[in-house]
C-alpha positions in Angstrom: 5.8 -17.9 -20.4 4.4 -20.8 -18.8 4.1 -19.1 -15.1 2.5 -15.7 -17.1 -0.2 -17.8 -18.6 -0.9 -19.4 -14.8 -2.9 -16.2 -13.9 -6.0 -17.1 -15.0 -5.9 -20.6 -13.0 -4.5 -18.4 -10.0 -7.3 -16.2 -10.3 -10.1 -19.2 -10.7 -8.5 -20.2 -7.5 -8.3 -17.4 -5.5 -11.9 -16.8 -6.3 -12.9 -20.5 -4.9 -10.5 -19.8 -2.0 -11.8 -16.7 -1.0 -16.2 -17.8 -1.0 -14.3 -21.3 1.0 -12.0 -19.5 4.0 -12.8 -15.5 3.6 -9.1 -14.9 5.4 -7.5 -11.9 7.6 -7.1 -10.4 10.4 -4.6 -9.0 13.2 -3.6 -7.3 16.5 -1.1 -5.8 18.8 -0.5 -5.9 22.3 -2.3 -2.5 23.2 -5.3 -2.9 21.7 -5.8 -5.6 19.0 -8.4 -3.6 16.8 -6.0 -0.9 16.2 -3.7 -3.3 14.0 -6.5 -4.6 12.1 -8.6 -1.6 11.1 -7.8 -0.1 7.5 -7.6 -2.1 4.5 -5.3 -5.5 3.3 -4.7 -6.1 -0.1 -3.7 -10.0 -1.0 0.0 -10.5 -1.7 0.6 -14.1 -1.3 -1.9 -16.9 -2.5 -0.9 -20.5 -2.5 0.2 -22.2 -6.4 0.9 -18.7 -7.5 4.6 -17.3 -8.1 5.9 -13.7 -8.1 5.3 -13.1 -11.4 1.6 -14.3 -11.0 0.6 -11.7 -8.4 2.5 -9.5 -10.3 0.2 -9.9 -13.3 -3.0 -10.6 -11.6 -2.5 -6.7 -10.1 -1.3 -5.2 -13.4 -4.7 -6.7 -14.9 -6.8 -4.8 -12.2 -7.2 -8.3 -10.2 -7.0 -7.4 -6.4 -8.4 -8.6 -3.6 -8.7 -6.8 -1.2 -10.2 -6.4 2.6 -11.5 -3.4 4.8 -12.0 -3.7 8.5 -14.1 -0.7 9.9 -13.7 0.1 14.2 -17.4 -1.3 14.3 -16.6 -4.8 13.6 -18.1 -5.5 10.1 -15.3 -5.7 7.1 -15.7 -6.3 3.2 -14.0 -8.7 1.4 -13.2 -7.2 -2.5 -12.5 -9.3 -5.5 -12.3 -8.0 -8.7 -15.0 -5.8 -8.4 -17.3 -7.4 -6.2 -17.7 -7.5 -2.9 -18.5 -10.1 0.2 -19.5 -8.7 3.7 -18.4 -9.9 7.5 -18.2 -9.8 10.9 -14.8 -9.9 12.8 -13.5 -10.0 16.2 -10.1 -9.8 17.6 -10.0 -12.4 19.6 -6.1 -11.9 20.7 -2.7 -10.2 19.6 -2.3 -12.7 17.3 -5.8 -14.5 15.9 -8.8 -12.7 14.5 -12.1 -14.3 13.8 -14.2 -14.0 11.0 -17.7 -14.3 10.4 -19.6 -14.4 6.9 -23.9 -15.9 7.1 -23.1 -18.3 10.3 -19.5 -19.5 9.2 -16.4 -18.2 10.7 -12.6 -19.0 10.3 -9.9 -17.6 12.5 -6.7 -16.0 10.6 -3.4 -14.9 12.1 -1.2 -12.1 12.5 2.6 -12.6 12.2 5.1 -9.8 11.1 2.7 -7.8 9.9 1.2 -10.1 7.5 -2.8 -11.7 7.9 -2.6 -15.1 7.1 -5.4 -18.2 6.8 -4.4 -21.2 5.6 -6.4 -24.4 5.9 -5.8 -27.7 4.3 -2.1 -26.6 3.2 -4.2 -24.0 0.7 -4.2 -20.1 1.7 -3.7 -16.5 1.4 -1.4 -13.4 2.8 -2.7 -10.0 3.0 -0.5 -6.7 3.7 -1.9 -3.3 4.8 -1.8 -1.1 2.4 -3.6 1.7 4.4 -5.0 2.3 8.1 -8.1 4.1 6.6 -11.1 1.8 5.1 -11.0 2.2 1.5 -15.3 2.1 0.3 -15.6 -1.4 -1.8 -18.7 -0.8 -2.3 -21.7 -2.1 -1.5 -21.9 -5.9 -1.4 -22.9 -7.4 -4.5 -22.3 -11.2 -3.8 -25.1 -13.1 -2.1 -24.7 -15.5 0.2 -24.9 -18.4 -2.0 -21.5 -16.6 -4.2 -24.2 -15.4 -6.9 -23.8 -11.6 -7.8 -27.1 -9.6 -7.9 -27.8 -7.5 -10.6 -26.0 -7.5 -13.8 -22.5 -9.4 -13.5 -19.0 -7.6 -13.3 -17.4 -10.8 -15.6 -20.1 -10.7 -18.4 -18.3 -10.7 -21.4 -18.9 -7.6 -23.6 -18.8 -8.7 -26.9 -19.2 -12.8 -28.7 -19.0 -13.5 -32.3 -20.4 -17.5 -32.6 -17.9 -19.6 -35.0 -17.9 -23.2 -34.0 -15.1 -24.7 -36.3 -12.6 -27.1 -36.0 -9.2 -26.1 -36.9 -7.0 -28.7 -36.7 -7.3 -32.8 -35.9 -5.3 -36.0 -35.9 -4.7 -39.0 -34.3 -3.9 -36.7 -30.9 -5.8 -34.1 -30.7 -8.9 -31.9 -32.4 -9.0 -28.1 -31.8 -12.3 -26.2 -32.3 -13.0 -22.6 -32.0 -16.0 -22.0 -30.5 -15.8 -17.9 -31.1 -13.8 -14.9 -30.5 -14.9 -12.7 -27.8 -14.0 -9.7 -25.1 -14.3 -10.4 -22.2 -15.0 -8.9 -18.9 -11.5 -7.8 -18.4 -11.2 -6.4 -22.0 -9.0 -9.0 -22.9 -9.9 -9.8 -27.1 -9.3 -13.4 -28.3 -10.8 -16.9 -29.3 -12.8 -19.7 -27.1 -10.9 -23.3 -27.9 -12.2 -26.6 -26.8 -9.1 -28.8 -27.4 -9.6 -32.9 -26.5 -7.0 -35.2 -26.1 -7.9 -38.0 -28.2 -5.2 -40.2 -26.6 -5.8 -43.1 -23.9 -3.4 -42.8 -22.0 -1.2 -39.9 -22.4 -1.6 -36.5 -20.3 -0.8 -33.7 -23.1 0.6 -29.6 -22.6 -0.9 -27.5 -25.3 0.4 -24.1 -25.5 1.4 -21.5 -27.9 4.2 -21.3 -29.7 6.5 -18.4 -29.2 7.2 -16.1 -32.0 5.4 -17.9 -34.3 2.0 -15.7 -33.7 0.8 -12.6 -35.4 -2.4 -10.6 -35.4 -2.4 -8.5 -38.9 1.0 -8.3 -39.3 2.0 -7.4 -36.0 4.1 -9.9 -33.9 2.1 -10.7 -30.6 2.2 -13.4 -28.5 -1.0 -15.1 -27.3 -1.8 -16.4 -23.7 -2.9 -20.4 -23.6 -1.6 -22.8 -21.5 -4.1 -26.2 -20.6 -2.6 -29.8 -19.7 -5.3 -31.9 -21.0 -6.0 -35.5 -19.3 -6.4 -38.9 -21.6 -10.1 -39.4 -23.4 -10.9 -35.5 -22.3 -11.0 -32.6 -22.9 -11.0 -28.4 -22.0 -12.3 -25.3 -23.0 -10.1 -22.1 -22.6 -9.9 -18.8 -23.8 -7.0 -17.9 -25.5 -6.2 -13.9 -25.6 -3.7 -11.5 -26.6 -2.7 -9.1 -24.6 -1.6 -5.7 -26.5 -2.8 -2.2 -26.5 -3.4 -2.5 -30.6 -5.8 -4.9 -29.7 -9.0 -3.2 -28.3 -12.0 -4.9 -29.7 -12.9 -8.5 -31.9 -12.6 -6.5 -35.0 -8.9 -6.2 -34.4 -8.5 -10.2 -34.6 -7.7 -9.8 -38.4 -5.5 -12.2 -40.3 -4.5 -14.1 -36.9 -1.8 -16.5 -37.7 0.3 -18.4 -35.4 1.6 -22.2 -33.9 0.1 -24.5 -31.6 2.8 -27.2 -29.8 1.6 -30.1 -27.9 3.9 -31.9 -26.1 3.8 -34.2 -23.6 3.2 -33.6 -19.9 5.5 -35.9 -18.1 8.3 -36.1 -20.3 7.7 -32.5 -22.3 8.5 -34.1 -25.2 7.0 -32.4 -28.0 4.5 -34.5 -30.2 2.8 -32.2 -32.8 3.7 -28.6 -33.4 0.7 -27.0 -36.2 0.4 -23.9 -37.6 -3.0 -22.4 -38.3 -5.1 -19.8 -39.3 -7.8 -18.6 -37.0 -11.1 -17.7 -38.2 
């Protein structure tokens, strides 16, 4: 469960890894441009496992790159969409430019690579034809013009604490859908301890939404003396809207993160 929950750190991060290094490219020993023209889609990204990709694409979360013959390309993330410059400067190494910054990336088995500082991403073709992205949509400074793809589409205010103790307070801020349809409840959690790092997480089986047994997805280690604000969410078809979060009933376990001992497990009732 714990790697599942990851995907919404994995997509924060490929996000922020993307507007830093804006990797790909390619070649072959013929002509270079050949390899690279068509579109990439991402299939590696450092920090995220098998099963994170795997969940990040059956949420609609690609990214994806398209490198036309005339040497611009578009970079495609959930939606929205960066343009480029590139230039194949070898069999092996393409470089990429976006508003006066470039970054070389490699080709290697078929696979575009960049990695810089030990972080980075893998793209495979998926297609020698360039799949339309779209027009570009983020400006150069990462803002998106016009109305914004991850606005969330529906927010009931609540702002109530659910549960406290010597270790930790939980609030719920509100319940909401989100950009990616996903239905469930904004927590700030704080760690009220000094010195302890803490793992707060659902616990499994113990949660169900009108009478229905579903899981939800919420995974945050919290520092000493501070706290985080997540979105915890339930993923399942019955749920399409905030008016579905009837009668939500479930476990929260906090346990610690070094040793994974547990410390509290509570059971609540959200609002």
């Amino acid at each position: 469960m714990k790697s599942k929950l990851k995907v919404f750190g994995v997509v924060a991060f490929a996000i922020a890894l993307c507007f830093a290094l804006v990797g790909c490219g390619g070649g072959d020993k013929a002509d270079p441009k050949k390899a690279v023209i068509g579109t990439w889609e991402l299939s590696e990204l450092t920090g995220a496992s098998e099963d994170d990709m795997a969940m990040m694409k059956a949420f609609g979360l690609t990214i994806e790159a398209t490198f036309a013959e005339d040497g611009t390309f578009k970079l495609g993330m959930f939606g929205e969409t960066m343009d480029g410059t590139w230039d194949a400067k070898s069999a092996d190494k393409v470089s990429l430019t976006i508003e006066g910054d470039s970054v070389d990336a490699t080709i290697k088995d078929g696979v575009l690579s960049i990695e810089v500082d030990g972080e980075g991403m893998k793209f495979k073709k998926t297609s020698d034809e360039v799949k339309d992205l779209g027009s570009s949509s983020i400006s150069s400074d990462g803002a998106t013009s016009g109305s914004s793809a991850t606005d969330d589409q529906a927010i009931q205010a609540i702002d109530k604490e659910i549960y406290s103790d010597d270790n930790i307070s939980v609030m719920v801020v509100d319940k909401k859908q989100d950009w990616l349809d996903s239905c469930g409840y904004t927590l700030v959690i704080t760690n009220k301890s000094a010195d302890t790092a803490i793992d707060f997480s659902g616990s499994y089986g113990t949660w169900t939404v009108n009478g229905k047994m579903i899981s939800p997805y919420i995974y945050e280690t919290i520092q000493p003396n501070a706290y985080a604000e997540t979105f915890m969410t339930f993923m399942d078809d019955s749920i399409k809207s905030i008016d579905d979060l009837v009668n939500v009933q479930g476990s929260f376990e906090v346990t610690n993160s070094k040793t994974y001992d547990e410390i509290v497990t509570f059971q609540v009732t959200m609002p």
